[in-house]
Jmol script that loads the backbone (N, CA, C; Angstrom):
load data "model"
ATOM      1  N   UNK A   1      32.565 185.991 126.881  1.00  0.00           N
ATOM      2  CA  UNK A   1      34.003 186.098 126.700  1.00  0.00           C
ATOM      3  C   UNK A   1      34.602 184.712 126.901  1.00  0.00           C
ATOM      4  N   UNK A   2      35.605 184.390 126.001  1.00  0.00           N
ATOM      5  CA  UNK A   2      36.031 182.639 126.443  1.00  0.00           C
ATOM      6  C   UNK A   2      36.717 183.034 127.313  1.00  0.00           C
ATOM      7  N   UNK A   3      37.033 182.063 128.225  1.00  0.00           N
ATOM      8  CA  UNK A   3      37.900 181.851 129.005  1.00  0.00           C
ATOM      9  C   UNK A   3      39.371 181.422 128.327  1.00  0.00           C
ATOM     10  N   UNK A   4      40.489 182.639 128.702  1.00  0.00           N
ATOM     11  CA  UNK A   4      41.841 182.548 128.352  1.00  0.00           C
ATOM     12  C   UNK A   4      42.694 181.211 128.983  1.00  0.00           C
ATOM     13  N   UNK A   5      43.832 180.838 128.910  1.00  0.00           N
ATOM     14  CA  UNK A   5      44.076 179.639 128.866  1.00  0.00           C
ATOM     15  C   UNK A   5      44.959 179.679 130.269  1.00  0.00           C
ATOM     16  N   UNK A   6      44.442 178.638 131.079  1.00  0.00           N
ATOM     17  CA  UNK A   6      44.606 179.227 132.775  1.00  0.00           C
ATOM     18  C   UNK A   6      43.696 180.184 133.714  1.00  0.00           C
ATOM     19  N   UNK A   7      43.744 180.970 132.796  1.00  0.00           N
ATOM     20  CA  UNK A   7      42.776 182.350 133.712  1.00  0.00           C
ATOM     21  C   UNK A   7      41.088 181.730 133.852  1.00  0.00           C
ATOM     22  N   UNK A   8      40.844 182.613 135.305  1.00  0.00           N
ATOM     23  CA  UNK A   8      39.359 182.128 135.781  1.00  0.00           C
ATOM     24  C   UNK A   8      39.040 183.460 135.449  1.00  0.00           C
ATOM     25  N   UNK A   9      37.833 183.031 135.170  1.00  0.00           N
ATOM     26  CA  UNK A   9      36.606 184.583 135.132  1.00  0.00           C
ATOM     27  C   UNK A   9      35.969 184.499 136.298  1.00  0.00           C
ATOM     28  N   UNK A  10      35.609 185.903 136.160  1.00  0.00           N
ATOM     29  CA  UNK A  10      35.137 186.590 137.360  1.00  0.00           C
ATOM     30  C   UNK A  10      33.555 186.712 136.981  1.00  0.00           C
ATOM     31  N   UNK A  11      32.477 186.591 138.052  1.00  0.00           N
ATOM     32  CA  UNK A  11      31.002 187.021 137.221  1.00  0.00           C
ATOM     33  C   UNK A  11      30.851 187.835 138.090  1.00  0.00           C
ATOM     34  N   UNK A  12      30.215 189.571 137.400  1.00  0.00           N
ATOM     35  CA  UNK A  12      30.599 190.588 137.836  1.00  0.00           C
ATOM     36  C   UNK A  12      28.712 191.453 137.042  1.00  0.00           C
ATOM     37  N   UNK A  13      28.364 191.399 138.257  1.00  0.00           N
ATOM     38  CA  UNK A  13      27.172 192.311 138.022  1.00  0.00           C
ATOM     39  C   UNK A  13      26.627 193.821 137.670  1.00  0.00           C
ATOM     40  N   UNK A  14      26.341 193.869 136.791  1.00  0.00           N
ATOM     41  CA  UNK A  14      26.258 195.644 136.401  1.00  0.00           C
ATOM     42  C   UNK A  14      25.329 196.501 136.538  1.00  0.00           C
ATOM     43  N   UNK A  15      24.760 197.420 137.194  1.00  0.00           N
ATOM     44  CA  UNK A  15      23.835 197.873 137.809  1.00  0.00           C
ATOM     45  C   UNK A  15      23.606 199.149 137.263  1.00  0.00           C
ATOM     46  N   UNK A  16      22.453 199.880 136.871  1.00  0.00           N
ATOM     47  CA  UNK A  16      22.591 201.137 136.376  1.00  0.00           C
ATOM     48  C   UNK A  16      20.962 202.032 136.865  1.00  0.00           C
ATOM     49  N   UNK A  17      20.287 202.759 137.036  1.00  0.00           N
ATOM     50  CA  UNK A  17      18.886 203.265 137.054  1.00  0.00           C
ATOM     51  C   UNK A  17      18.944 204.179 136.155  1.00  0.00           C
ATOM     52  N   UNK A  18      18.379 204.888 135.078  1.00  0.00           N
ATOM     53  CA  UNK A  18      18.753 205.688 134.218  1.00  0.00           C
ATOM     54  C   UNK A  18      17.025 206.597 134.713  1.00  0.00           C
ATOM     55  N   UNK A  19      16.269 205.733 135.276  1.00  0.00           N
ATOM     56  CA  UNK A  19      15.137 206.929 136.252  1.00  0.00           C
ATOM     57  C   UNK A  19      14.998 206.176 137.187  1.00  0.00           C
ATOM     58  N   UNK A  20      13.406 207.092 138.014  1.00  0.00           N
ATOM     59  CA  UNK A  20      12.915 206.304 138.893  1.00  0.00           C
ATOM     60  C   UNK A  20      12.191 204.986 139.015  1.00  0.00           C
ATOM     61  N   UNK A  21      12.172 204.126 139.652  1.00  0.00           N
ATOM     62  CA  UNK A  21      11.638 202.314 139.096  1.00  0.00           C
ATOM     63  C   UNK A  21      11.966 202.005 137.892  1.00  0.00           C
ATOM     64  N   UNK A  22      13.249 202.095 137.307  1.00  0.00           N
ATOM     65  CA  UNK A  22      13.803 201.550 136.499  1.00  0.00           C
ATOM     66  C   UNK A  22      15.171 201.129 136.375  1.00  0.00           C
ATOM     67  N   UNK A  23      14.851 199.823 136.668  1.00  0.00           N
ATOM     68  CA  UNK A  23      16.763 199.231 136.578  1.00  0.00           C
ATOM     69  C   UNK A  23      17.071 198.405 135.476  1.00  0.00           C
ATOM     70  N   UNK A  24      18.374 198.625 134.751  1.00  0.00           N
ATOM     71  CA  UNK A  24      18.985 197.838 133.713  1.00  0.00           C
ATOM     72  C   UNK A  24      20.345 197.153 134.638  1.00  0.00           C
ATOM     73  N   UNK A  25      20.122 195.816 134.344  1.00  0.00           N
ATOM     74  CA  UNK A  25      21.038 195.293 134.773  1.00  0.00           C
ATOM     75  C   UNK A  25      22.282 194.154 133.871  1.00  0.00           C
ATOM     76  N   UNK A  26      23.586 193.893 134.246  1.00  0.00           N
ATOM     77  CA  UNK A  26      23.909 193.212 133.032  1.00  0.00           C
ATOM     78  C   UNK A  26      24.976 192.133 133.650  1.00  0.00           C
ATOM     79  N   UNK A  27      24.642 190.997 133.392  1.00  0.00           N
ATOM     80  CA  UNK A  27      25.413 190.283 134.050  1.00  0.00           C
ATOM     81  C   UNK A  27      26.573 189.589 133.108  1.00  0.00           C
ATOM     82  N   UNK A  28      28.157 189.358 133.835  1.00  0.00           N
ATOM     83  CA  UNK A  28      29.054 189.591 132.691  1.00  0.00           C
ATOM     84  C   UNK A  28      29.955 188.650 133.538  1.00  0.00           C
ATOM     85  N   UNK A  29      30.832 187.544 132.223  1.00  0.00           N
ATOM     86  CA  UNK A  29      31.529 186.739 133.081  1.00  0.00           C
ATOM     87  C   UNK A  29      33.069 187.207 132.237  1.00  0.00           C
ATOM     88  N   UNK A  30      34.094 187.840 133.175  1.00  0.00           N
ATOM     89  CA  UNK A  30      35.266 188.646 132.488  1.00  0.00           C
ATOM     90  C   UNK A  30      36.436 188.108 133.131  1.00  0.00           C
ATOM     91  N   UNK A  31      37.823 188.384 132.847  1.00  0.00           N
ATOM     92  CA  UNK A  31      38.956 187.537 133.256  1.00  0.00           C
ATOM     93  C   UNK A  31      39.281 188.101 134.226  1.00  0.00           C
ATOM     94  N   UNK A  32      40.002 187.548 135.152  1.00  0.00           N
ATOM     95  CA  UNK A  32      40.302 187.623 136.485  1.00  0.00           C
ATOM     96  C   UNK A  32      41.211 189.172 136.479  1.00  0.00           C
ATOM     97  N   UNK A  33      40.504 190.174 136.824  1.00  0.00           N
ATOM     98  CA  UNK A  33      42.111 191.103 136.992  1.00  0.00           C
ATOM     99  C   UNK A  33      41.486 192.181 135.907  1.00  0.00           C
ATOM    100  N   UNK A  34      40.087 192.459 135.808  1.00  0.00           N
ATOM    101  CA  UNK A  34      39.496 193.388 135.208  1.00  0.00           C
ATOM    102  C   UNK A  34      39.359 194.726 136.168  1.00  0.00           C
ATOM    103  N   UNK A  35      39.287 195.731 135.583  1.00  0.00           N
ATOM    104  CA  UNK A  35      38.966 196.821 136.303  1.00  0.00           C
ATOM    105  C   UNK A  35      37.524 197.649 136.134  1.00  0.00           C
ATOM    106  N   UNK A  36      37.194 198.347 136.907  1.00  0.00           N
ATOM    107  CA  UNK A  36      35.425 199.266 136.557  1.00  0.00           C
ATOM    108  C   UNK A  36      35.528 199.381 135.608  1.00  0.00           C
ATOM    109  N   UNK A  37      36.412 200.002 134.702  1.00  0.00           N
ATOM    110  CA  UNK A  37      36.671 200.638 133.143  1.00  0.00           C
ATOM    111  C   UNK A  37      35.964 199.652 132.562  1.00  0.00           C
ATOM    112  N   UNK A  38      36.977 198.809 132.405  1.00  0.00           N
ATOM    113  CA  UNK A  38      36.780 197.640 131.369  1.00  0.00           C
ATOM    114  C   UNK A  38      35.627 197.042 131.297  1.00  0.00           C
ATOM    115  N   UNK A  39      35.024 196.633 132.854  1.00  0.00           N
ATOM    116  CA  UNK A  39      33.576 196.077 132.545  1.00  0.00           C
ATOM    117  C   UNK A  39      32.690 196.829 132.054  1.00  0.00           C
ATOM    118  N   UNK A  40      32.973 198.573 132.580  1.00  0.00           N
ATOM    119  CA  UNK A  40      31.799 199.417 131.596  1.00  0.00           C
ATOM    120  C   UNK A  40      32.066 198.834 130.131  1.00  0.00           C
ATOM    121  N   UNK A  41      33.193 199.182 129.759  1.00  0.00           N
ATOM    122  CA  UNK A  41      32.902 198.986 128.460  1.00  0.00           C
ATOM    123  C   UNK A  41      32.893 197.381 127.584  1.00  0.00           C
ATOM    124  N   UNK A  42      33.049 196.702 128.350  1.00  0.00           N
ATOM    125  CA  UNK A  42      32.175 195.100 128.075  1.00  0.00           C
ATOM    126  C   UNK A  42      30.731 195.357 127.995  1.00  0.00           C
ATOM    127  N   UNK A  43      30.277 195.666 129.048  1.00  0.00           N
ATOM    128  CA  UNK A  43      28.508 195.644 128.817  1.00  0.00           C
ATOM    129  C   UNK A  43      27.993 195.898 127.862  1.00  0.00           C
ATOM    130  N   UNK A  44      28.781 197.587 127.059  1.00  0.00           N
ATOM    131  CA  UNK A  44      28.073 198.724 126.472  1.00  0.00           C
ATOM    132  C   UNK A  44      27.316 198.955 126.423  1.00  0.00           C
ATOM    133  N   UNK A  45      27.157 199.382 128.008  1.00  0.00           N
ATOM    134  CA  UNK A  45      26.401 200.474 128.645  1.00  0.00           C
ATOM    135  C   UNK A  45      26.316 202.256 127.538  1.00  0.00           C
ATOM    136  N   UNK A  46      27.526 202.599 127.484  1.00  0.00           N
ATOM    137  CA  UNK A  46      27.855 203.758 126.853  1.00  0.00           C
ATOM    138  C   UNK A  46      27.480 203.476 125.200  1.00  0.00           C
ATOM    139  N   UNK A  47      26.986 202.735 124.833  1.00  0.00           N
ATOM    140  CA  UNK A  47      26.111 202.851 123.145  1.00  0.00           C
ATOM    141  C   UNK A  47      24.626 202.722 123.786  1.00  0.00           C
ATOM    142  N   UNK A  48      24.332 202.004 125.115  1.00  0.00           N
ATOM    143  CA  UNK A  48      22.634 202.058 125.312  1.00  0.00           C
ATOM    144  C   UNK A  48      22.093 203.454 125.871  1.00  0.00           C
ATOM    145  N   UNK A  49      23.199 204.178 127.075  1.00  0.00           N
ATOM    146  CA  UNK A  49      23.265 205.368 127.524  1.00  0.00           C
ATOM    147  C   UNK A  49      24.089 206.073 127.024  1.00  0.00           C
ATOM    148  N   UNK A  50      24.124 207.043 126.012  1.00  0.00           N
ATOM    149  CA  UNK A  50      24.999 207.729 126.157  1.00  0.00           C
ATOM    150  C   UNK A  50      25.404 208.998 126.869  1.00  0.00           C
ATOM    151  N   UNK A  51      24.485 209.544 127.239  1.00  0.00           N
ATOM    152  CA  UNK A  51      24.334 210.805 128.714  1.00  0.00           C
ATOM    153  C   UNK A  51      25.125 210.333 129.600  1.00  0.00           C
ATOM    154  N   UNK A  52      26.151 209.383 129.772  1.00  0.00           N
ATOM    155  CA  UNK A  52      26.789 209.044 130.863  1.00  0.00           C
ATOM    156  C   UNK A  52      27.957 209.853 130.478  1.00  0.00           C
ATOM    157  N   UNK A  53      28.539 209.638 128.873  1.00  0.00           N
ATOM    158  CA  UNK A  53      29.664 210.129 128.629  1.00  0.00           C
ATOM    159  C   UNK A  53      29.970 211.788 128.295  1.00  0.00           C
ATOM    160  N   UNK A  54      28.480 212.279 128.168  1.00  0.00           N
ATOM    161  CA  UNK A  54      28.327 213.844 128.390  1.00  0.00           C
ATOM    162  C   UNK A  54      28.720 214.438 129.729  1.00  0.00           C
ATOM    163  N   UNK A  55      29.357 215.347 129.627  1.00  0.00           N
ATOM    164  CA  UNK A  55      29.150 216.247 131.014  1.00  0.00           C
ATOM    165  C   UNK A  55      30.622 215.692 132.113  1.00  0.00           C
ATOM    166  N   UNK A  56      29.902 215.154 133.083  1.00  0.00           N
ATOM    167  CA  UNK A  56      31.171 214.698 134.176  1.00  0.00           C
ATOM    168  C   UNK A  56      31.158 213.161 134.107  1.00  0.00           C
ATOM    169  N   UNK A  57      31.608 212.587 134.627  1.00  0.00           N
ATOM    170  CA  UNK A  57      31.743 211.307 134.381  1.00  0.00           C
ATOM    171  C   UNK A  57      30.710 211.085 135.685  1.00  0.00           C
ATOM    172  N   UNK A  58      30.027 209.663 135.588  1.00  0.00           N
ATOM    173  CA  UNK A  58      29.038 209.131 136.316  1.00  0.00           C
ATOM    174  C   UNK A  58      29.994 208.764 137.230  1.00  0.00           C
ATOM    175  N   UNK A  59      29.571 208.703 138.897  1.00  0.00           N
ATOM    176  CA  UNK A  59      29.753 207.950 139.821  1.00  0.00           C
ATOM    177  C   UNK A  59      29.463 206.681 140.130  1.00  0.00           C
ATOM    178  N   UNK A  60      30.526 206.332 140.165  1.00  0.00           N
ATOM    179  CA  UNK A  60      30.743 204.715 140.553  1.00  0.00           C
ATOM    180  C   UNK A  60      30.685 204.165 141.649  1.00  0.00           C
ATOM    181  N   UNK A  61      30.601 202.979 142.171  1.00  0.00           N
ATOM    182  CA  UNK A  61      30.441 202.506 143.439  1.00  0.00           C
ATOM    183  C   UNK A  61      30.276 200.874 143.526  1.00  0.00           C
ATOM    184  N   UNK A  62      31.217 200.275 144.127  1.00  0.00           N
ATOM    185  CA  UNK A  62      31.185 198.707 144.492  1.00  0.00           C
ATOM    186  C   UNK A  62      30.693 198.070 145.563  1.00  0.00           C
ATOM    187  N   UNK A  63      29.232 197.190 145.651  1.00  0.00           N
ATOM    188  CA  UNK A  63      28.496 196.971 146.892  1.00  0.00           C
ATOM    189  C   UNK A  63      27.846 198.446 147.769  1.00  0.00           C
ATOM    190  N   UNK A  64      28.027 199.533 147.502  1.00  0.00           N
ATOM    191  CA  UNK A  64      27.722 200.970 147.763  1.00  0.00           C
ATOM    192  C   UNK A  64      28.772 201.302 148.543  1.00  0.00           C
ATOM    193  N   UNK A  65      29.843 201.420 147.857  1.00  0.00           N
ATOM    194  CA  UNK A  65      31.047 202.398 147.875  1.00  0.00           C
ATOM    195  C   UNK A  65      31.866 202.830 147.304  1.00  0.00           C
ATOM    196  N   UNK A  66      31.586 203.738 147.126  1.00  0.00           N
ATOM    197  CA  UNK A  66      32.498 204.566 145.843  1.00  0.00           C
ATOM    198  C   UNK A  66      33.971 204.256 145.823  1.00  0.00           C
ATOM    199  N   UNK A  67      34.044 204.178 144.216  1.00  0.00           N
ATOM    200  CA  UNK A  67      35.270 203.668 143.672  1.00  0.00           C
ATOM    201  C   UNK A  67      35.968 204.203 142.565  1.00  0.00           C
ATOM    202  N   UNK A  68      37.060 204.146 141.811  1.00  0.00           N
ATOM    203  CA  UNK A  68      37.143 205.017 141.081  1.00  0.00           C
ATOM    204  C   UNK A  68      37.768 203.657 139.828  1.00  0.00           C
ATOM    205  N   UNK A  69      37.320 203.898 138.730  1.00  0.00           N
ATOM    206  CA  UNK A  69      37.444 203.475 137.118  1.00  0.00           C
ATOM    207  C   UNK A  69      38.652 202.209 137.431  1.00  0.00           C
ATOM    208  N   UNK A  70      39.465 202.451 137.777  1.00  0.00           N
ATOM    209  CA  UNK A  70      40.932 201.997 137.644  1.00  0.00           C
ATOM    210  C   UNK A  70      40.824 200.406 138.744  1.00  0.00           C
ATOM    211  N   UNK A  71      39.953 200.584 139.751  1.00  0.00           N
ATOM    212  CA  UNK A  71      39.528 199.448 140.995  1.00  0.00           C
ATOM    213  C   UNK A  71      39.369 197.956 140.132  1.00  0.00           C
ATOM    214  N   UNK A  72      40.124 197.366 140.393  1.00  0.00           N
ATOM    215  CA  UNK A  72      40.078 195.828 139.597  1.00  0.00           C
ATOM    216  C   UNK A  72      39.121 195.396 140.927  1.00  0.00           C
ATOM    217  N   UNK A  73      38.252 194.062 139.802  1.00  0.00           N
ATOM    218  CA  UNK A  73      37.063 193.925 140.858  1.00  0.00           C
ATOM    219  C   UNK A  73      37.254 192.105 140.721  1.00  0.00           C
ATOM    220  N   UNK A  74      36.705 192.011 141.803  1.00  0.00           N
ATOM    221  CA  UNK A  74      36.857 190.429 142.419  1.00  0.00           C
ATOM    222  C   UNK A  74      35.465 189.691 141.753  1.00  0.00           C
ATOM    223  N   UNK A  75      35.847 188.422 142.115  1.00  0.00           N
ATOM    224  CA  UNK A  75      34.050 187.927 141.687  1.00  0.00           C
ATOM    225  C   UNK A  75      33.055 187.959 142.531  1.00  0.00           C
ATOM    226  N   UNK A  76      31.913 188.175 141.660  1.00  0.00           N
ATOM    227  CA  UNK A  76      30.729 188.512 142.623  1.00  0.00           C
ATOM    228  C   UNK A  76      30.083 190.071 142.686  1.00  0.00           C
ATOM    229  N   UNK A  77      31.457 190.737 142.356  1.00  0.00           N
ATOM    230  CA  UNK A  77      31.017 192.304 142.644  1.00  0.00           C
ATOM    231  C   UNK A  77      30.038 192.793 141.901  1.00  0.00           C
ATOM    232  N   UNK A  78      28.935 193.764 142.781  1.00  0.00           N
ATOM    233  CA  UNK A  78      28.179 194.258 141.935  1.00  0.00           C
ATOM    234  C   UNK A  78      28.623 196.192 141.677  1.00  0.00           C
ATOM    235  N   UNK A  79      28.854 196.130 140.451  1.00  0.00           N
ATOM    236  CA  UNK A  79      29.072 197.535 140.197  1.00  0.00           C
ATOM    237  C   UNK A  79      28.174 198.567 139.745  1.00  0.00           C
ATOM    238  N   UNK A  80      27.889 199.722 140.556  1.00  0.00           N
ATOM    239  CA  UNK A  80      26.695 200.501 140.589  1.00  0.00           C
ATOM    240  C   UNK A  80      26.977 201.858 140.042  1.00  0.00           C
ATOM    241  N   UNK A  81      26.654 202.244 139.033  1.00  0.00           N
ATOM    242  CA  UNK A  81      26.463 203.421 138.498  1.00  0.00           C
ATOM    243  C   UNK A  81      25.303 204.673 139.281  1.00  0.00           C
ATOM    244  N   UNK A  82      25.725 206.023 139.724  1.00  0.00           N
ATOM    245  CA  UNK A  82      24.891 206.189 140.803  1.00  0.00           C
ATOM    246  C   UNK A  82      24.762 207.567 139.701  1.00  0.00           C
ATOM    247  N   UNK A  83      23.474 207.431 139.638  1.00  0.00           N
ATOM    248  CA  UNK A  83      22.690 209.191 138.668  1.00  0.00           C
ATOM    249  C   UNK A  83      22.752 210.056 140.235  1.00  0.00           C
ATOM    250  N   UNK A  84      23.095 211.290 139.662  1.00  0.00           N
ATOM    251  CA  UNK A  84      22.407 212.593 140.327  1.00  0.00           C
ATOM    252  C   UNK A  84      21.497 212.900 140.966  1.00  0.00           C
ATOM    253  N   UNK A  85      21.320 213.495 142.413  1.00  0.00           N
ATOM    254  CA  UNK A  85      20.038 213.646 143.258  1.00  0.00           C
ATOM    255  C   UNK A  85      19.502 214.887 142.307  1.00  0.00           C
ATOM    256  N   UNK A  86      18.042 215.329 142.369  1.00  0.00           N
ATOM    257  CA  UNK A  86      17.806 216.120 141.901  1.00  0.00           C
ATOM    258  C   UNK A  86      17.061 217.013 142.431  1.00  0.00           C
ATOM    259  N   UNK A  87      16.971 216.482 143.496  1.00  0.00           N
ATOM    260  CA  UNK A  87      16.254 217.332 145.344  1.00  0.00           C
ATOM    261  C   UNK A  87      16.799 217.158 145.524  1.00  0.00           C
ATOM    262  N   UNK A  88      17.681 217.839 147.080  1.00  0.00           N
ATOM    263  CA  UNK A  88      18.529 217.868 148.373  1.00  0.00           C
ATOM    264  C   UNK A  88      17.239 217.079 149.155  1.00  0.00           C
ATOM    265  N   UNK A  89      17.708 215.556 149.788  1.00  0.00           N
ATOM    266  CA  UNK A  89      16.219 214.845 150.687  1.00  0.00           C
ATOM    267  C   UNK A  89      16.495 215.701 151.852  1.00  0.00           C
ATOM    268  N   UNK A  90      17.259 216.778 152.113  1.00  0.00           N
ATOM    269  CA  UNK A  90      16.801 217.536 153.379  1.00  0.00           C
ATOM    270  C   UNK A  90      15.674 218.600 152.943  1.00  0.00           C
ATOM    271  N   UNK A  91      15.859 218.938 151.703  1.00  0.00           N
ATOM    272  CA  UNK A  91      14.399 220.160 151.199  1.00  0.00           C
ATOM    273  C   UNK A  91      13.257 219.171 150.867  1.00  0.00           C
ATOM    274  N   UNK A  92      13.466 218.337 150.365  1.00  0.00           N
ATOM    275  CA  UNK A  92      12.222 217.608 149.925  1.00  0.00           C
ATOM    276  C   UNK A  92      11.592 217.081 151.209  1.00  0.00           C
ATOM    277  N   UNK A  93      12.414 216.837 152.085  1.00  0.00           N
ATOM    278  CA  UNK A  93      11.629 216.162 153.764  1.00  0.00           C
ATOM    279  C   UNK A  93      10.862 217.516 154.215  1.00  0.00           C
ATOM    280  N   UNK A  94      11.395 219.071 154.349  1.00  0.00           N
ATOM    281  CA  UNK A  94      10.751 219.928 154.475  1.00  0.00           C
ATOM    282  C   UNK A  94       9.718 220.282 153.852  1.00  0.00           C
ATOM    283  N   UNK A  95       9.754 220.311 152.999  1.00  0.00           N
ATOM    284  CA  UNK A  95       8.823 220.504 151.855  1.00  0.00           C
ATOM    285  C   UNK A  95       7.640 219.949 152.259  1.00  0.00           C
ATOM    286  N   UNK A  96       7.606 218.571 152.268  1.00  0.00           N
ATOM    287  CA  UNK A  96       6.359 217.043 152.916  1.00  0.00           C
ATOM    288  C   UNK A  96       6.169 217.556 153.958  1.00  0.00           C
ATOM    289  N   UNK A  97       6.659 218.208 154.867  1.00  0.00           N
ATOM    290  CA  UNK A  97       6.320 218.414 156.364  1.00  0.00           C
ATOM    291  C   UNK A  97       5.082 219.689 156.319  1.00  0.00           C
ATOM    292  N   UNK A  98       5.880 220.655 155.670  1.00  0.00           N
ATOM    293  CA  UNK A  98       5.476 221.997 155.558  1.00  0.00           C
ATOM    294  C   UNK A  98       3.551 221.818 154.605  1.00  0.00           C
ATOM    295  N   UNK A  99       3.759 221.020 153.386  1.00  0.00           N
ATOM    296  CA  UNK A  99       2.725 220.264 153.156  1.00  0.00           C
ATOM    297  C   UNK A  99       1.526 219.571 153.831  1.00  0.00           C
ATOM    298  N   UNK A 100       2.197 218.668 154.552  1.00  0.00           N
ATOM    299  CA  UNK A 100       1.165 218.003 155.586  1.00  0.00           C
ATOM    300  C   UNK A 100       0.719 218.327 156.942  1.00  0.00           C
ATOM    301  N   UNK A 101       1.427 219.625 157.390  1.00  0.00           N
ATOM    302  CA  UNK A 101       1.295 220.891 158.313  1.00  0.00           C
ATOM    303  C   UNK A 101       1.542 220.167 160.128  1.00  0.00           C
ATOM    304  N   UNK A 102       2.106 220.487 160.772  1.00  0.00           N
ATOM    305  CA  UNK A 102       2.736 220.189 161.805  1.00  0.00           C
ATOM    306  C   UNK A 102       1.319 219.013 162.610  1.00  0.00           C
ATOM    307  N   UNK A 103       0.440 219.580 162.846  1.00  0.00           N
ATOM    308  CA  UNK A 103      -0.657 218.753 163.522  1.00  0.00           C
ATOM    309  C   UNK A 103      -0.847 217.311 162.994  1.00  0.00           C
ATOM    310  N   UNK A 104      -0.487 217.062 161.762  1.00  0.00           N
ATOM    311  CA  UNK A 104      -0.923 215.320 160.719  1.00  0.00           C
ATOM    312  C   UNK A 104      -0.015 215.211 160.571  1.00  0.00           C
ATOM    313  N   UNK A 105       1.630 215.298 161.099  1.00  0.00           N
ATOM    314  CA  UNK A 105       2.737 214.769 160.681  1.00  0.00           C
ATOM    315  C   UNK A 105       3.071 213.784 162.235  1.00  0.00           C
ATOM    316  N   UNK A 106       3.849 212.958 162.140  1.00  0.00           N
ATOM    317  CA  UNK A 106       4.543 212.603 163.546  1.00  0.00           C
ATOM    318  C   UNK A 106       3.932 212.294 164.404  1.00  0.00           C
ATOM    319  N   UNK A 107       4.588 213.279 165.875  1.00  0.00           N
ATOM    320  CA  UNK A 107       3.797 212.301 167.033  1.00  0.00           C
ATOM    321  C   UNK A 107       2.613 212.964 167.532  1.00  0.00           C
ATOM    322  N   UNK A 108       2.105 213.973 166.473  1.00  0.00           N
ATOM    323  CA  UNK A 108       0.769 214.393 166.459  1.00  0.00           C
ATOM    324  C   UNK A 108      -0.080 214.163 165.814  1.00  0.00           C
ATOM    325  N   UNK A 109       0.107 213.117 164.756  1.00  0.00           N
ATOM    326  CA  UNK A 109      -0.726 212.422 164.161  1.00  0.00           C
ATOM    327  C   UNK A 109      -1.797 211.504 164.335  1.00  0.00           C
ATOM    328  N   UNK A 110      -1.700 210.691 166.248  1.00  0.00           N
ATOM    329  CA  UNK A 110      -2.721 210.267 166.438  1.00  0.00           C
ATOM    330  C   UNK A 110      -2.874 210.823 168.225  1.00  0.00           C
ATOM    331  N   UNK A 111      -3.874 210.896 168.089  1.00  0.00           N
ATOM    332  CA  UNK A 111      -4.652 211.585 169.889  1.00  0.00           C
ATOM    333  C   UNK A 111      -5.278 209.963 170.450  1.00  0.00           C
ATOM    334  N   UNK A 112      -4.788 210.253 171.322  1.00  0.00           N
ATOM    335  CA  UNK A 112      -5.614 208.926 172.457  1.00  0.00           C
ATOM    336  C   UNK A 112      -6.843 209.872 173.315  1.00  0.00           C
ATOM    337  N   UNK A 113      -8.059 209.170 173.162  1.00  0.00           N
ATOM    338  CA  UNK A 113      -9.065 209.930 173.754  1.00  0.00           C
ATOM    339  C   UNK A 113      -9.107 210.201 175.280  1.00  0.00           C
ATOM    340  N   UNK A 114      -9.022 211.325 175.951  1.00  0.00           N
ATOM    341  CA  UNK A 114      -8.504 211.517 177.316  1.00  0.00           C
ATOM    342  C   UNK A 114      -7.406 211.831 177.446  1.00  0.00           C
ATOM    343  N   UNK A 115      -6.589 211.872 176.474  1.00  0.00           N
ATOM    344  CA  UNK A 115      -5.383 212.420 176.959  1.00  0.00           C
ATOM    345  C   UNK A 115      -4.590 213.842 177.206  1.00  0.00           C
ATOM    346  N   UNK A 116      -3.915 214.318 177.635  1.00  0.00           N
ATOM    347  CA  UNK A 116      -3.879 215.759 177.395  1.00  0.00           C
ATOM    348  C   UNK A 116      -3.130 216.319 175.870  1.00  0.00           C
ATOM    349  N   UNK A 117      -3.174 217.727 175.635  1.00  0.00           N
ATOM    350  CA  UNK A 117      -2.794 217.817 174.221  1.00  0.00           C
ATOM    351  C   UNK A 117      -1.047 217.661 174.658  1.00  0.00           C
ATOM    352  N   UNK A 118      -0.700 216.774 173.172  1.00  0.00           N
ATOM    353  CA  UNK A 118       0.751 216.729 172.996  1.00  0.00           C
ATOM    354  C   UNK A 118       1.610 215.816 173.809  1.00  0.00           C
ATOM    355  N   UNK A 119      -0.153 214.582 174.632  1.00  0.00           N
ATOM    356  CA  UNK A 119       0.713 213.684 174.606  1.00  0.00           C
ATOM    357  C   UNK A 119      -0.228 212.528 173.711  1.00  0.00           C
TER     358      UNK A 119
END
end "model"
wireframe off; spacefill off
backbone 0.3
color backbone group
């Protein structure tokens, strides 16, 4: 983007995971006084993904805190697009436990020889 006449740009990082171990990232230099909106649609993100614009709108978040579309962003910011859990990590931690069965999990996982059980 050129730089307008007076105005400083901002360099404003774009962050997205569309799975697991996979990040697209996009780095973007925009005029001072941009908002989330606008940089989404600088990147175009929404022609590489379009499942973002299906359904509900993706959650947003600046440095990891949620923000909403309209948030004009400073320089430096990195803006994070956050996908959907698709486990609750409180069932999936159960789940691993219940799996690896109370005796091989934790602080029963290793015995000191001589010691009594459970310590």
């Amino acid at each position: 983007m050129a730089k307008p006449e007076g105005g400083a740009l901002h360099k404003i990082t774009l962050v997205y995971s569309p799975a697991p171990r996979q990040v697209r990232e996009w780095v973007l230099e925009l005029v001072a006084g941009t908002t989330v909106a606008q940089a989404l649609a600088a990147c175009g993100i929404f022609d590489e993904f379009p499942e973002l614009q299906r359904g509900n709108r993706p959650v947003i978040g600046v440095w990891g805190r949620k923000t909403t579309p309209g948030h004009v962003l400073l320089d430096h910011d990195r803006v994070e697009i956050y996908r959907g859990l698709r486990v609750d990590p409180k069932v999936a931690r159960r789940e691993r436990f219940n799996r690896q069965g109370a005796k091989s999990a934790g602080l029963f996982a290793r015995v000191r020889a001589g010691s009594k059980a459970g310590y």
